[in-house]
C-alpha positions as CSV (number, residue, x, y, z in Angstrom):
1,X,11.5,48.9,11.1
2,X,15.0,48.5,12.5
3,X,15.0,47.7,16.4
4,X,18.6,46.3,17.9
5,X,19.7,46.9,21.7
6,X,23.6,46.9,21.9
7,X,25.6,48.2,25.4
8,X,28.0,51.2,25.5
9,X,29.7,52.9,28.1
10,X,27.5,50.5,30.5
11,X,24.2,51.8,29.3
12,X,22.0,49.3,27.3
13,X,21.0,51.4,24.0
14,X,17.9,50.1,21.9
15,X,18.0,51.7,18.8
16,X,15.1,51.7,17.1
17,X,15.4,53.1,13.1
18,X,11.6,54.1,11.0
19,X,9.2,53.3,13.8
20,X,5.5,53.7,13.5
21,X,4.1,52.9,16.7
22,X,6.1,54.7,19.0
23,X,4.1,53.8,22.5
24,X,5.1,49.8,21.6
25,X,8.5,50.6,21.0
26,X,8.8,52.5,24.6
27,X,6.5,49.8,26.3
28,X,8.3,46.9,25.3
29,X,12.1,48.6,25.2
30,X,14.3,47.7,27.9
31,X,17.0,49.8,27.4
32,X,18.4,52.5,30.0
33,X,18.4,54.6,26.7
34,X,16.0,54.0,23.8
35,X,16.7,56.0,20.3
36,X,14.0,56.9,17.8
37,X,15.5,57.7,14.3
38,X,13.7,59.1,11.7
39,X,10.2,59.7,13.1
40,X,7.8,61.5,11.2
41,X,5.8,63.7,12.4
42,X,2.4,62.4,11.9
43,X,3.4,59.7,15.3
44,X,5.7,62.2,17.0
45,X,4.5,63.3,20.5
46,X,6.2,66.7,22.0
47,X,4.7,65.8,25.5
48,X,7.1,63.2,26.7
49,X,9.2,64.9,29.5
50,X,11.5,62.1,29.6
51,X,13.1,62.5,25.8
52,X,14.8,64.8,24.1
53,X,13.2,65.6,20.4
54,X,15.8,67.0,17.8
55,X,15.0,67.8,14.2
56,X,17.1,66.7,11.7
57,X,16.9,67.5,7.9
58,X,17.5,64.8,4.5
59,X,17.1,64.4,1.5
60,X,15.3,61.5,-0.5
61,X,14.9,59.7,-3.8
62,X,12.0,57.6,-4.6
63,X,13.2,54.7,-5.1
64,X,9.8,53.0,-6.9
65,X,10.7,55.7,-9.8
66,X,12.4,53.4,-12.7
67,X,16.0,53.8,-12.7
68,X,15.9,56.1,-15.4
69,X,13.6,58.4,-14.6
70,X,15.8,58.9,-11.3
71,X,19.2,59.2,-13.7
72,X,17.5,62.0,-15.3
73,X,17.2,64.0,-11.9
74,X,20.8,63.7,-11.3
75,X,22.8,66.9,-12.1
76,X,24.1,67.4,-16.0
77,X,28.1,66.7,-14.9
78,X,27.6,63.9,-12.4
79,X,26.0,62.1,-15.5
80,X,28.6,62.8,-17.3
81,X,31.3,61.6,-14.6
82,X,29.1,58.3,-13.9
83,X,28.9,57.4,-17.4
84,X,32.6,58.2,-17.9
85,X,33.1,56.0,-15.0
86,X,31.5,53.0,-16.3
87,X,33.7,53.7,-19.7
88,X,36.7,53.6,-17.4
89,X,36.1,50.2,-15.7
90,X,34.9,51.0,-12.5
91,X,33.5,48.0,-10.5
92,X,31.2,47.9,-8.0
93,X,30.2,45.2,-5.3
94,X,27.2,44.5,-3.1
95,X,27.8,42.6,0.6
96,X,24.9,41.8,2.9
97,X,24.9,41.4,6.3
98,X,25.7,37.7,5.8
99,X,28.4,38.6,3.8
100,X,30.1,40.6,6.5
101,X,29.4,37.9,9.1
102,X,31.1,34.8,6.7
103,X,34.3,37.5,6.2
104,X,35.1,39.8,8.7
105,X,37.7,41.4,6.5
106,X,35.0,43.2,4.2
107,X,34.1,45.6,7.4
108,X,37.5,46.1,8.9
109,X,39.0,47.3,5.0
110,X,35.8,49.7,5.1
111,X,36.5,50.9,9.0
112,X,40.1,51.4,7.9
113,X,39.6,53.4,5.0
114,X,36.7,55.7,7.1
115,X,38.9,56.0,10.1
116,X,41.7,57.8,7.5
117,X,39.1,60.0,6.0
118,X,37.6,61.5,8.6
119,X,40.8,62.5,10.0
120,X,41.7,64.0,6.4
121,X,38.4,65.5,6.6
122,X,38.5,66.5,10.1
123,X,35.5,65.0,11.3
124,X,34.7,63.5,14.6
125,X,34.6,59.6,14.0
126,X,31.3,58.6,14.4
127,X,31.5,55.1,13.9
128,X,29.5,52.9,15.7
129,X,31.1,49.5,16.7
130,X,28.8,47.8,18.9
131,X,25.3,49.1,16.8
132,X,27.5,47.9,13.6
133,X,27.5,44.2,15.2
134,X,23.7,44.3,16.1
135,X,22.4,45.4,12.8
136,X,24.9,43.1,11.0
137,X,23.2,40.3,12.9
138,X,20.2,41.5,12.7
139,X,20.7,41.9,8.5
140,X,19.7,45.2,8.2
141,X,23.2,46.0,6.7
142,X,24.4,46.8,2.9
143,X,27.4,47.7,1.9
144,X,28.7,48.5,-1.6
145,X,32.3,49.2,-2.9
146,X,33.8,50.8,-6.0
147,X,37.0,49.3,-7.3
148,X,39.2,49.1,-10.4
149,X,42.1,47.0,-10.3
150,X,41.3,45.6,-7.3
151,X,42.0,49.0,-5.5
152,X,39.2,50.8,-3.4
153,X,37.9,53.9,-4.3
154,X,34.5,54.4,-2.5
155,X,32.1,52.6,0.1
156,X,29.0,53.2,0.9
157,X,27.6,51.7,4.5
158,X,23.6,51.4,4.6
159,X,20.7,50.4,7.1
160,X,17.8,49.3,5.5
161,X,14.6,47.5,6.5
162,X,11.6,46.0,3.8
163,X,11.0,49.9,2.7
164,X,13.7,51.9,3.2
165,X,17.2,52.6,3.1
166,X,19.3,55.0,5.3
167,X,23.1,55.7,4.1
168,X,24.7,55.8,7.3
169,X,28.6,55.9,6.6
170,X,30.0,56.9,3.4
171,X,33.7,57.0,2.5
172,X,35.4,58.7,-0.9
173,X,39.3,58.1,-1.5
174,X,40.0,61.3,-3.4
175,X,42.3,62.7,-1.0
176,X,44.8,59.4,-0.2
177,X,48.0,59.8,-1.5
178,X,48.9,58.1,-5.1
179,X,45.2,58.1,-6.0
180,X,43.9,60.2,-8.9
181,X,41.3,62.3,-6.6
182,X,39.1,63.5,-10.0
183,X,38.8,59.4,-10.9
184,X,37.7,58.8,-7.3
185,X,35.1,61.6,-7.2
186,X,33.4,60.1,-10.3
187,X,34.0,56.8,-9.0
188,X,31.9,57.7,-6.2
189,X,29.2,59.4,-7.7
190,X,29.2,55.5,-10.1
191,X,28.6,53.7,-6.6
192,X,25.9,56.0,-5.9
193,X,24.4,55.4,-9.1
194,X,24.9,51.7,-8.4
195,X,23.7,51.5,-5.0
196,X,20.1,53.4,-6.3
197,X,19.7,50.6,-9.2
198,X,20.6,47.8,-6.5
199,X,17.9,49.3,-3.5
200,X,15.4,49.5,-6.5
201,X,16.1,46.1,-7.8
202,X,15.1,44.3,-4.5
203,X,12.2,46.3,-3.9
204,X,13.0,49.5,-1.4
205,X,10.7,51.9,-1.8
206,X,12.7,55.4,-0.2
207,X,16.1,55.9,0.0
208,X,17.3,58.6,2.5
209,X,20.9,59.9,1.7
210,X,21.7,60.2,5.9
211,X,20.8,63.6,6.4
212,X,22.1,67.2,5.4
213,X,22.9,70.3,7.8
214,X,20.6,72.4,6.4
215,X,17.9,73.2,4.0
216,X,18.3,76.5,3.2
217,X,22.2,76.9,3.7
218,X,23.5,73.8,2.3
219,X,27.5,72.6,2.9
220,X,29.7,70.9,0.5
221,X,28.3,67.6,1.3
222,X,24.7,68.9,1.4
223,X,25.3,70.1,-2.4
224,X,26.8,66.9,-3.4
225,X,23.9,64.6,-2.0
226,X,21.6,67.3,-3.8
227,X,23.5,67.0,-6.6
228,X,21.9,63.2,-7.2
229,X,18.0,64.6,-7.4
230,X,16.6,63.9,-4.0
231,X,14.2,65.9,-2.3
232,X,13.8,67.7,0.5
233,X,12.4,65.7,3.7
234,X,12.0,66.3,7.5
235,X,12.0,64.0,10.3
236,X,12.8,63.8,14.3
237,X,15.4,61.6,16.1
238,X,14.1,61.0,19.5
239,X,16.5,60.0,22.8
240,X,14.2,58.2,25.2
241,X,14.9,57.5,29.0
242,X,13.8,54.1,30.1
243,X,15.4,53.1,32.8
244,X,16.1,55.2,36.2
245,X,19.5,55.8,34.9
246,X,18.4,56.8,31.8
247,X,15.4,59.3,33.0
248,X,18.3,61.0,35.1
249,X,20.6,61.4,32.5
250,X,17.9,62.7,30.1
251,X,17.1,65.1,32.9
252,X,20.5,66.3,33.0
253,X,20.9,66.9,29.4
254,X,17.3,68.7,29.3
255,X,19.3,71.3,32.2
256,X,22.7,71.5,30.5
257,X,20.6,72.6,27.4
258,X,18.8,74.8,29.2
């Protein structure tokens, strides 16, 4: 389990990532806000008039599978493009939380490079500062880049407890300027590769690829993630009111939705 509190926008979050006894979690929490990611079903309750419950959709790869037997479940081209990858000197690199902590430098190349993709892309920049801080501190982070010639190509961000990792922010630079965009797609789909043989190496057991839209009408990104074998999986993400504050703003929400 991953359980940090961090403040935004004055309210005191305690996000709470692959809990199993939710009713300790809430107890103990003193956050205005607390937020349950990836419940399973088997320990969610629908009676809590305090929270809002939303389903959310992934995808997953058993990680206690050898290596091999997970390579084989990848789709026929993205072998192809990984192993041409490797042929073409792509390098990849592993930093842990500590990592981050000893050279800040690591995180703020990655937040500059996913800052300039999601505005290619035209997504809403979801990165989380202040969580990023707690879960570095609290060593539940991984992140892994893909280089050659010392220039950047992909990085994936990941949470990850003793059993499972989440990918959480993921950044491909096949549309900067200058950059061969074909060499950084299969550069990417390398890192993934690498990442799975690293998260099986020290022992996690699941690794979920962040979540998809969709199960039945899957996106581009959807079909990529597919693309590297996982299977279908659904869980809840749960936004709890603690404090007064909190129980009023949940309240609120609850109405607007309404």
């Amino acid at each position: 389990m991953i359980n940090v509190t961090y403040k935004k926008k004055y309210f005191k979050i305690n996000a709470v990532w692959f809990c199993k006894d939710i009713e300790v979690i809430v107890d103990r929490s003193r956050g205005d806000f607390i937020f349950l990611h990836g419940i399973d079903k088997s320990v969610l309750d629908t009676n809590r008039k305090n929270a809002i419950i939303n389903k959310q959709f992934s995808l997953i790869t058993d990680l206690k599978a050898e290596p091999e037997e997970i390579f084989k479940e990848f789709n026929k081209n993205y072998r192809y493009e990984i192993n041409r990858a490797g042929k073409e000197g792509v390098n990849c690199i592993s930093y842990l939380s500590e990592d981050l902590k000893d050279d800040p430098d690591i995180l703020a190349s990655f937040k500059m490079e996913y800052t300039n993709f999601v505005k290619l892309k035209g997504i809403v920049n979801s990165y989380n500062e202040p969580a990023m801080q707690q879960y570095i501190a609290n060593g539940n982070v991984l992140l892994t880049k893909a280089l050659k010639d010392k220039q950047s190509y992909a990085q994936h961000v990941y949470l990850y407890d003793n059993r499972i990792a989440r990918l959480l922010y993921s950044v491909s630079n096949f549309r900067t300027k200058d950059l061969d965009p074909n060499f950084a797609g299969r550069a990417n789909k390398y890192l993934h590769w690498h990442d799975i043989q690293y998260l099986h190496k020290h022992k996690i057991e699941v690794l979920d690829w962040g979540g998809i839209s969709s199960i039945e009408n899957l996106n581009g990104i959807d079909k990529f993630k597919k693309g590297f074998g996982g299977k279908e999986h659904t869980y809840y993400n749960i936004i709890f009111g603690k404090s007064l504050i909190g129980k009023l703003a949940i309240s609120m929400m609850k109405l607007k939705r309404s």
